[in-house]
N, C-alpha and C positions, 0 to 999 in steps of 0.2 A: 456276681449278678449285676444285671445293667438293663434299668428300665427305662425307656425312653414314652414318653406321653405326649398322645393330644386329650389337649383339652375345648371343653367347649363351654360358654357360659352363656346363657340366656334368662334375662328376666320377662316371666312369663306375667307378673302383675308388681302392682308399686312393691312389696314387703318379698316377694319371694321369687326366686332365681333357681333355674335347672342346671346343672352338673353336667357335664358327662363326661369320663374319661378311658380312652383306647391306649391301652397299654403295649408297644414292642417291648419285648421280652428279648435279652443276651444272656442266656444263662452259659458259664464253661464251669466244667472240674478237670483237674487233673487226680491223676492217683498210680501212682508205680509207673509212673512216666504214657500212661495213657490218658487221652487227652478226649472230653465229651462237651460235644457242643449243642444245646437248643435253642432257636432261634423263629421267634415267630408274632404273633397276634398272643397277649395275654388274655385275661378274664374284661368283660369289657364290664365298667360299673357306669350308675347314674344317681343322682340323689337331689333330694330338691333340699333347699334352704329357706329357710323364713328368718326375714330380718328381724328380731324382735327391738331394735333399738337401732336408728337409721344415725347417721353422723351428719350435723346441724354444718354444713358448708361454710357455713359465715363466721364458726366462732373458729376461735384457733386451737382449742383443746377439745379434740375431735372421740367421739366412741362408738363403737360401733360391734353388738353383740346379733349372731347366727346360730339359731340350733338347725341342724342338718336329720335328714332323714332318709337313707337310698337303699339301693340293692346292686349286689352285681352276681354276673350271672357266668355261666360255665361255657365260655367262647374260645376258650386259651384250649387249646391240646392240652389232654390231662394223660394220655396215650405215646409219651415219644418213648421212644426206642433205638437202643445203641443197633451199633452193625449185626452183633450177634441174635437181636431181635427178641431182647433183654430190655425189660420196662425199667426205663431210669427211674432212680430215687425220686418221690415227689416234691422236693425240693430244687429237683431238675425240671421239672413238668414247665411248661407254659401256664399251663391252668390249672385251677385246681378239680375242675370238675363238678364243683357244689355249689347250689344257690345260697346266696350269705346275708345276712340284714347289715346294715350299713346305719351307724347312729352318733352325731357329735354335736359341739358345740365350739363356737370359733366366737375369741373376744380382740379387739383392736383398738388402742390407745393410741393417738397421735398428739402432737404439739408442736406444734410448726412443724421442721423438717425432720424431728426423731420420732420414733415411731415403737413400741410394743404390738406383737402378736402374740397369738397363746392358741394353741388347739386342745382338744382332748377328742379323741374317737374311740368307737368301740363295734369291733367287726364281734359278728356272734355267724357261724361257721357253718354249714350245713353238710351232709354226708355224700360222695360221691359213688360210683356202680364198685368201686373195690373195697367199700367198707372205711374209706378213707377218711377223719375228720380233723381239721386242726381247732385246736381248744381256742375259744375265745380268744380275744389278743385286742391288745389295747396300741395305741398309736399317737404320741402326745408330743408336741414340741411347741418352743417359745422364740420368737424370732426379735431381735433389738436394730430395727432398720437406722439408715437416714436414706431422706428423700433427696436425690441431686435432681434440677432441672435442668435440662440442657437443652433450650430453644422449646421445641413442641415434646420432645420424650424426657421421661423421667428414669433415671438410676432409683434402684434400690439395693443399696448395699448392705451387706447385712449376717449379722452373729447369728447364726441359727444351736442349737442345741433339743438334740431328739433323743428320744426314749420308748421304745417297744417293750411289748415283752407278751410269751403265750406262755403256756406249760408245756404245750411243745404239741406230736401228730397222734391220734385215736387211729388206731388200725383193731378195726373186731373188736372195740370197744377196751382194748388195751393200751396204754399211754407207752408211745417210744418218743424219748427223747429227741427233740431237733437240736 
């Protein structure tokens, strides 16, 4: 699976900034030497952020805490279909097909040029026209930067370390394992 994003960031007042992100989607499997490819527009999401602790410019040990709030909506083909005209697995899908609540909080440590990130999110999932749901799922990672300046642009290099997890997909209100 291969997500490629645009993003877009706008602050709309001093404390709070809009989101939004457009997902291409590279989904392939193989399986007994056949080979299925979807490739398109995912699920397009947006969410607003409220700064609740802004980061003071002037001192050198910087903080800076976001609780986030959004939605993303059912844009991605939730409908692909192999040659035989056989609906791939939904974990092949583009979309998911269901409107989802979108809920986090984002904390950011800096000092001088090293830097701490930390997310925590929590998608809560909604149902699609084939009975489709996937269970809640959470979205959490910590990122341990340094800042390099090089003239006008900034390097961030950086240890990232993530962590997902759902219970897996609701079909007819029966839990199949993903």
């Amino acid at each position: 699976f291969k997500i490629f994003e645009l993003r877009l960031k706008y602050f709309v007042a001093n404390r709070m900034e809009l989101n939004i992100f457009l997902p291409i989607m590279n989904n392939k499997s193989r399986n007994n030497e056949a080979e299925v490819n979807s490739t398109g527009i995912g699920d397009f999401s947006f969410f607003v952020g409220y700064h609740v602790i802004k980061p003071n410019l002037e001192k050198k040990t910087k903080h800076k805490l976001i609780l986030n709030v959004g939605i993303k909506l059912p844009t991605g083909n939730y409908m692909v279909h192999d040659s035989n005209i056989n609906r791939l697995p939904f974990e092949m899908q583009l979309g998911s097909g269901s409107i989802d609540g979108l809920f986090g909080v984002n904390y950011l440590w800096m000092k001088k040029n090293i830097g701490i990130n930390a997310n925590a999110n929590l998608k809560l999932n909604g149902k699609n026209s084939f009975n489709e749901q996937l269970a809640g799922s959470t979205t959490n990672f910590i990122s341990i930067f340094y800042k390099v300046p090089i003239k006008k642009v900034y390097l961030y290099p950086a240890v990232n370390f993530n962590y997902e997890y759902t219970k897996g997909l609701y079909t007819h209100k029966v839990l199949d394992k993903v």
